[in-house]
C-alpha positions as CSV (number, residue, x, y, z in Angstrom):
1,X,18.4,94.4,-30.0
2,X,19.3,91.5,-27.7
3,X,16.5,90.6,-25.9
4,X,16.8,88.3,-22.8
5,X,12.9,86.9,-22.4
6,X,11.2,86.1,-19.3
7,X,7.7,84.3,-18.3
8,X,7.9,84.2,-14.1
9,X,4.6,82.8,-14.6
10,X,5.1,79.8,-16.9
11,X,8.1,79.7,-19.3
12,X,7.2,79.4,-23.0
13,X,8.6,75.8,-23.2
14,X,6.1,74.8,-20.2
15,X,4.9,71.2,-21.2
16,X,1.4,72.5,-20.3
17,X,-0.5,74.1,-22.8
18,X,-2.1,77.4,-21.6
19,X,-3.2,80.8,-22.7
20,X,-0.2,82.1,-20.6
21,X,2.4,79.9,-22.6
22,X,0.3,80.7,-26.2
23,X,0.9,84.7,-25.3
24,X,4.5,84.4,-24.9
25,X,5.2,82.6,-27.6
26,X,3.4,85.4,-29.4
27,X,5.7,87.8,-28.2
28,X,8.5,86.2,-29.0
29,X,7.2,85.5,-32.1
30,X,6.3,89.1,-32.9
31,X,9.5,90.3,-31.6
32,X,11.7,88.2,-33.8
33,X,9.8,89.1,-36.5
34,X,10.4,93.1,-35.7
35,X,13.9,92.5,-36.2
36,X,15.2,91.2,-32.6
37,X,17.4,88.2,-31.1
38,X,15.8,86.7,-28.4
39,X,16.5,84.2,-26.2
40,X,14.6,82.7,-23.0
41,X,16.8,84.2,-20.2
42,X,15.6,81.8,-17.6
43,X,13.2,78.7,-17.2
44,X,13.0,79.1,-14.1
45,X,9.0,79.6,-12.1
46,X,8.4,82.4,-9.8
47,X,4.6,81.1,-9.2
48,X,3.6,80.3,-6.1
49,X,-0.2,78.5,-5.3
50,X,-0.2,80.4,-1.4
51,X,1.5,82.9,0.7
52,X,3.0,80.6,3.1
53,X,6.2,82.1,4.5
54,X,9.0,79.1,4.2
55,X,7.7,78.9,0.3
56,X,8.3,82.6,0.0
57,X,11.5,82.4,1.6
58,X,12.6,78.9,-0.5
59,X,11.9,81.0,-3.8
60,X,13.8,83.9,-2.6
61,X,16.9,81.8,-1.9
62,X,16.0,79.8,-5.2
63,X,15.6,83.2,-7.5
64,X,19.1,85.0,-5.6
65,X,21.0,82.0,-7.0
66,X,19.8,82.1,-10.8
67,X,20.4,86.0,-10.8
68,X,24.0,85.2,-9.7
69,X,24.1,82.6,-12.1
70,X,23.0,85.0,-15.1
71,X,24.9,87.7,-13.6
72,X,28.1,85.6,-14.0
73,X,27.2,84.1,-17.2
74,X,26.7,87.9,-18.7
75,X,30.3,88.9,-17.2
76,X,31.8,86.2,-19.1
77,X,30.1,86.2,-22.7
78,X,27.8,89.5,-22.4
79,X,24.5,91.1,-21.5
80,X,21.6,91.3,-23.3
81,X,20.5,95.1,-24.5
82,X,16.7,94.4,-23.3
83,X,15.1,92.3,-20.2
84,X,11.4,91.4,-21.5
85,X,9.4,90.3,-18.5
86,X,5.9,88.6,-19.7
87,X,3.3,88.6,-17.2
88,X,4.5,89.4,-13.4
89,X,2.1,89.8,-10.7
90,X,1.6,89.1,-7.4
91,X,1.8,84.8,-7.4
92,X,4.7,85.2,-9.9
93,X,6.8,88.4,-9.6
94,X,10.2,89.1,-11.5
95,X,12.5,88.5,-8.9
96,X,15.4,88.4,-11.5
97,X,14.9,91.0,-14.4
98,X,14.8,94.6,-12.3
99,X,18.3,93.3,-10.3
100,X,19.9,92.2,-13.6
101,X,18.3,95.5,-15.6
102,X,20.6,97.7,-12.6
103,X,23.5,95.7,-12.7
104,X,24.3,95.5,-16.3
105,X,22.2,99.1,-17.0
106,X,19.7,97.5,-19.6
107,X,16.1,98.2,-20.8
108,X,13.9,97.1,-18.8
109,X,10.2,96.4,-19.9
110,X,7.8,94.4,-18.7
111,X,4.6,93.2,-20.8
112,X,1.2,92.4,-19.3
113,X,1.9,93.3,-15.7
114,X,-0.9,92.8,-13.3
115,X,-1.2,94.8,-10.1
116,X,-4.9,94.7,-8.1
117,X,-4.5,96.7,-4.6
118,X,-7.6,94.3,-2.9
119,X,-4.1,91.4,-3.1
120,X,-2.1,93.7,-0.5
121,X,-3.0,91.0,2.1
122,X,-0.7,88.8,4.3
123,X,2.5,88.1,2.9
124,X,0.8,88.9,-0.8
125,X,1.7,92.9,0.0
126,X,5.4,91.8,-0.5
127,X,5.0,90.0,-3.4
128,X,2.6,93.2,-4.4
129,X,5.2,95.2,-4.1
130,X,8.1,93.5,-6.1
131,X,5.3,94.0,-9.2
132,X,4.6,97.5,-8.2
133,X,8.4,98.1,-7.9
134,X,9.4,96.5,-11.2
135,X,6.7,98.5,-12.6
136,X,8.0,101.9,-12.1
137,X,11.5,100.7,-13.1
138,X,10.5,99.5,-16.1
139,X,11.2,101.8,-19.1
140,X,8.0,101.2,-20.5
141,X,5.3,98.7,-19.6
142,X,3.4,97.2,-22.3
143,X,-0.4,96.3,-21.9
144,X,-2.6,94.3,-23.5
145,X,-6.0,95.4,-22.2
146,X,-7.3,99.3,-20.9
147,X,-8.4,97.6,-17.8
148,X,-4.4,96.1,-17.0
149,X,-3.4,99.6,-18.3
150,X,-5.9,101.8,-15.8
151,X,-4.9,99.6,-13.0
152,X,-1.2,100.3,-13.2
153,X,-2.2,103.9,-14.0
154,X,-3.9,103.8,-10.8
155,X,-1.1,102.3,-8.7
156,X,2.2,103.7,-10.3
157,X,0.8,107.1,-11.9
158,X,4.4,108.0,-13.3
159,X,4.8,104.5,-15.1
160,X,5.5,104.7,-19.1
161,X,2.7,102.5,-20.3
162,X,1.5,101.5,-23.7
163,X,-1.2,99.4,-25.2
164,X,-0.5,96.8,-27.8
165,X,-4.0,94.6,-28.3
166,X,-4.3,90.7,-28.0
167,X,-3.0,89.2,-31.2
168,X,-2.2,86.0,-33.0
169,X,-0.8,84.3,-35.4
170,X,-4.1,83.8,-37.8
171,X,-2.6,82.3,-40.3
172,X,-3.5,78.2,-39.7
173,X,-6.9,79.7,-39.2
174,X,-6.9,81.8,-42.4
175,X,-5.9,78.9,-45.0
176,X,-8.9,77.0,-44.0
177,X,-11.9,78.4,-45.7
178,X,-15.3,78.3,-43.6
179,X,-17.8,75.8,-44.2
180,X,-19.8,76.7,-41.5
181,X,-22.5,73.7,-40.6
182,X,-25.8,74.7,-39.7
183,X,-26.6,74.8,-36.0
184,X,-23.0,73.4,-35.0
185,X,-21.4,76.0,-31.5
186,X,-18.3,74.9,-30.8
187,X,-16.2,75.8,-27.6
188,X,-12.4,75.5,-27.1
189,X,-11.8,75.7,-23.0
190,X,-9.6,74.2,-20.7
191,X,-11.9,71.8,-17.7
192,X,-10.3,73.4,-14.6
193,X,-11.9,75.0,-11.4
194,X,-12.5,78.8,-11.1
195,X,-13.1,80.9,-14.0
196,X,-13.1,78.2,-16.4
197,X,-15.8,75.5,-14.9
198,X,-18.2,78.7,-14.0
199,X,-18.2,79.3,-17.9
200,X,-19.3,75.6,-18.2
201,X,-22.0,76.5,-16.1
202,X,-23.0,79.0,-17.6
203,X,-22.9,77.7,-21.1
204,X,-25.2,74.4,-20.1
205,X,-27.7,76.6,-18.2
206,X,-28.4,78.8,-21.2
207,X,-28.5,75.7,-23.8
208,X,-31.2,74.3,-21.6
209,X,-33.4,76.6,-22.8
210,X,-32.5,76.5,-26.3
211,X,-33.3,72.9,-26.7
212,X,-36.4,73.8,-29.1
213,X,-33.8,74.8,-31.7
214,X,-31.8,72.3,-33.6
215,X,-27.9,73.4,-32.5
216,X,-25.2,70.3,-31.7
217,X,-22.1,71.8,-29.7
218,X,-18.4,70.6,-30.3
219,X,-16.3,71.0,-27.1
220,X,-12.5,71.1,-27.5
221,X,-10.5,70.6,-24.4
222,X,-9.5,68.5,-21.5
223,X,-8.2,68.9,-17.8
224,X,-8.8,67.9,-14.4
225,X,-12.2,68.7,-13.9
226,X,-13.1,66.9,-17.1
227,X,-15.7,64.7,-15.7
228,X,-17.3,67.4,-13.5
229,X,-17.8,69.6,-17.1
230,X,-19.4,66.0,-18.6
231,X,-21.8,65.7,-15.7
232,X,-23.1,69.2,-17.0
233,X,-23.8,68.5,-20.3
234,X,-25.4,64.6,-18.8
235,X,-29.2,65.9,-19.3
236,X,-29.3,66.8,-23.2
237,X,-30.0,64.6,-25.8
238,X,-26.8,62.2,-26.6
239,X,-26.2,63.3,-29.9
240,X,-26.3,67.3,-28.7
241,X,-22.5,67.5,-27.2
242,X,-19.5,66.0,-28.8
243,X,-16.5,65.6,-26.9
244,X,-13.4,66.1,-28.7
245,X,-10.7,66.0,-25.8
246,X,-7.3,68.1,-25.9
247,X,-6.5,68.5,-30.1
248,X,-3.7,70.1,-31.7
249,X,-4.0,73.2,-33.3
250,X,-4.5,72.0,-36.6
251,X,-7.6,70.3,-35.7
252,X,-9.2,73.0,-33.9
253,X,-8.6,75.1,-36.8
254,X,-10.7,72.5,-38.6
255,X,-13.8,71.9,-36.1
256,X,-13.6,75.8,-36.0
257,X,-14.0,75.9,-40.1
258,X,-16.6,73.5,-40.0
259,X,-19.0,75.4,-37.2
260,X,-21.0,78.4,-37.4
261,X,-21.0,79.9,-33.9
262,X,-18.3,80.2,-31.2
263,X,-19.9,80.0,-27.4
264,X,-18.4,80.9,-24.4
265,X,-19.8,82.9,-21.7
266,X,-15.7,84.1,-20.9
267,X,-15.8,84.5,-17.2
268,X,-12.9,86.3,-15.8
269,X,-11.3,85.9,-18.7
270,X,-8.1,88.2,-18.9
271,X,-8.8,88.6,-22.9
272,X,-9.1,85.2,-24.4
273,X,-6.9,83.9,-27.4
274,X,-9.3,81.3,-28.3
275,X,-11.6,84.4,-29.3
276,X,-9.3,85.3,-31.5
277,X,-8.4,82.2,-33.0
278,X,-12.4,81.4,-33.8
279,X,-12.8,85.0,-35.8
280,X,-10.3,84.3,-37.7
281,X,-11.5,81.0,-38.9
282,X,-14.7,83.2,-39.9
283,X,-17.0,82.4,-36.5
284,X,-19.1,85.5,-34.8
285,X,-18.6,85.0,-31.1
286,X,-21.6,84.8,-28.2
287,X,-19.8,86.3,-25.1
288,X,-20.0,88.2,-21.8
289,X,-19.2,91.7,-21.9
290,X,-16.8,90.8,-18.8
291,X,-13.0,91.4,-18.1
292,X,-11.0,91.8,-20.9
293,X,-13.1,90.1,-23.6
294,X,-14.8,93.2,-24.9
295,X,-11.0,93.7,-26.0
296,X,-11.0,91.1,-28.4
297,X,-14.7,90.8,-29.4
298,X,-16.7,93.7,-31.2
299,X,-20.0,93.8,-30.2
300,X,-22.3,94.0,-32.7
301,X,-18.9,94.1,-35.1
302,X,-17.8,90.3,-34.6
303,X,-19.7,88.8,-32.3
304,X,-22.7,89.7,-29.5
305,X,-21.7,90.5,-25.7
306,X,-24.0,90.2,-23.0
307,X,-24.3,91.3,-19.2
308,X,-22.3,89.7,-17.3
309,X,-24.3,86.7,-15.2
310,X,-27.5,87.1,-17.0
311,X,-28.0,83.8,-18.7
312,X,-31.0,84.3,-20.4
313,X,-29.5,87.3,-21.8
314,X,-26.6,85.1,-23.3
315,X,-29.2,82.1,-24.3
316,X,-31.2,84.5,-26.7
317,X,-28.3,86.0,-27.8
318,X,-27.5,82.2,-29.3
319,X,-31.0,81.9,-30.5
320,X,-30.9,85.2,-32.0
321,X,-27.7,83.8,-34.0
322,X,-29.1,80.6,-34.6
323,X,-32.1,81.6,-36.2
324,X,-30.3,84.7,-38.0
325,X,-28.2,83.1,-40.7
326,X,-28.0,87.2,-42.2
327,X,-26.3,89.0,-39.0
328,X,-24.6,85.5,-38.6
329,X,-22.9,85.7,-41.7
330,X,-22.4,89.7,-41.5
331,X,-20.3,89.1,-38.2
332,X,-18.7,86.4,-39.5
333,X,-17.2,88.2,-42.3
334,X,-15.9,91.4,-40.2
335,X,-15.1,88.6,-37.6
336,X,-12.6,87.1,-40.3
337,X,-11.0,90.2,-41.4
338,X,-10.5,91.7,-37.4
339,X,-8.5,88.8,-36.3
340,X,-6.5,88.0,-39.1
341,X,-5.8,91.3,-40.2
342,X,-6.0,93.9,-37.3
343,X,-5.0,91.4,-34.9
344,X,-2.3,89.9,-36.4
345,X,1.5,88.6,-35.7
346,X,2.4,91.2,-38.3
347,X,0.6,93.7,-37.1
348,X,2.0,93.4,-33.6
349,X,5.6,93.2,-34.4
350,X,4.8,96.6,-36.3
351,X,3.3,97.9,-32.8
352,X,5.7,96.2,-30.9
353,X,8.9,97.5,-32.4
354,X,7.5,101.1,-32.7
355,X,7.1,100.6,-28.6
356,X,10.3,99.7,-28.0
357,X,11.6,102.0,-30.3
358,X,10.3,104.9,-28.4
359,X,10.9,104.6,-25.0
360,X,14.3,102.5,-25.0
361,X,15.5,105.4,-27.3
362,X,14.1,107.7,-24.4
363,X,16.9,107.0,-21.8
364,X,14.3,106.0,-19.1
365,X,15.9,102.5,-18.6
């Protein structure tokens, strides 16, 4: 098929690196490799930061013009067979795809729509309801965790859904064989507010009290709260943390070869690629049992989850990794095969095309 791809969030060509972006390059990636053109139908961002009504209205006026734009364009040289919509909800709706899908009488699917009813607030129940909309138009709506898929379950009940797991492409990660240092945690996290900088939090409370162990942590990222996420980390021994900034993907798939435990506590986290990217260069993983992350770690399989907000629970988890080089080891080696088999590219075009195989071919467009 022709497939015209969408990301109302972020497009996949965002300067900005993200897990957003990562994901829909994936499924780009994974559809190509199923067999299918694809193109990026439009650059153009939905997202908008608040609810104010003249921003609402701007990107109304803003999104009417690029669908007449497309519209025309399709009249002239074509339509697509497929609009693939990655990621609406309520900040960043589709306000281009469900119009277009009418019009030209295309498949319309949508991948990792969001829809929470505790956001039907203000001038957010309109935005709500362009998601809820495109989500009982869509011919099928693909979901990448149970709790994305209950949700919309729960809000559209006759929605076609179907669950393809988190992937990724594993394979810079599998060409680098582990050589796992003793003691050495690494973390690969984005310094931001929110979700992000309360897993910072979390993660130097509960080394505090590991500081009778000998462990030195590797952190991998960069942002605007950079200096905030430093001040953390201030009170432990200078040679405990080393700060490795923003690094390209090669080199984080060679600190991640060269340590023996992935740590991050994962709050809010939607699913977490980075997970996946640290199995499959052979680390277990010490997270919260939170969100989406029990979709990409196995406890007790590939890594140990904890209770959500209970640090000492996720410190002697750590310990218990630290001082276990056996279990360590065990989950390593099932962490390995998980992500870069189970959880592969491959394996998601497989899934991928066998989705759109059977509910396009249903009619339900």
């Amino acid at each position: 098929m022709k497939i015209a791809f969408y990301s109302p969030l972020k497009s996949p060509n965002h300067p900005v690196p993200s897990g957003d972006r990562l994901m829909a390059r994936l499924l780009m990636a994974a559809l190509v490799r199923a067999g299918h053109q694809v193109e990026i139908a439009s650059e153009l961002r939905a997202f908008l930061p608040d609810d104010s009504a003249d921003a609402i209205a701007a990107r109304t006026a803003v999104m009417e013009a690029e669908r007449a734009r497309l519209s025309a364009l399709w009249r002239e040289h074509g339509a697509p067979d497929l609009w693939f919509c990655y990621h609406p909800y309520y900040k960043a709706p589709d306000l281009l795809g469900p119009g277009l899908a009418r019009e030209f009488s295309l498949g319309y699917v949508t991948a990792e729509a969001s829809y929470s009813a505790r956001r039907n607030k203000g001038l957010w129940a309109e935005t709500q309801q362009h998601v809820l909309d495109a989500v009982k138009q869509a011919s099928v709506n693909i979901c990448l965790t149970r709790r994305d898929r209950d949700g919309l379950a729960t809000a559209a009940p006759g929605a076609h859904l179907a669950l393809l797991p988190p992937f990724i492409d594993p394979e810079l990660f599998l060409e680098k064989q582990p050589k796992p240092e003793p003691g050495r945690l690494i973390t690969v996290a984005m310094m931001r507010s929110g979700d992000k900088m309360d897993s910072y939090v979390m993660l130097a409370d509960a080394l505090s009290r590991l500081t009778h162990l000998p462990w030195q942590l590797s952190v991998v990222g960069d942002g605007p709260r950079a200096a905030d996420v430093r001040a953390l980390f201030a009170g432990f021994e200078k040679d405990r943390i080393i700060w490795h900034g923003q690094q390209p993907a090669t080199e984080v798939a060679n600190l991640l070869s060269q340590s023996a435990l992935y740590v991050w506590p994962g709050c809010g986290e939607a699913y977490g690629l980075a997970y996946l990217e640290a199995q499959a260069a052979g680390l277990p993983v010490v997270a919260q049992e939170i969100a989406g992350v029990p979709e990409v770690v196995m406890h007790g399989q590939t890594g140990l989850l904890t209770p959500p907000g209970d640090v000492d629970a996720y410190a002697q988890m750590i310990e218990r990794l630290l001082t276990d080089d056996d279990e360590r080891m065990a989950l390593a080696r099932l962490a390995r095969c998980f992500a870069g088999e189970e959880r592969s590219l491959d394996h998601a075009a497989v899934r991928l095309d066998a989705i759109l195989n059977e509910y396009i071919k249903m009619g339900t467009a």
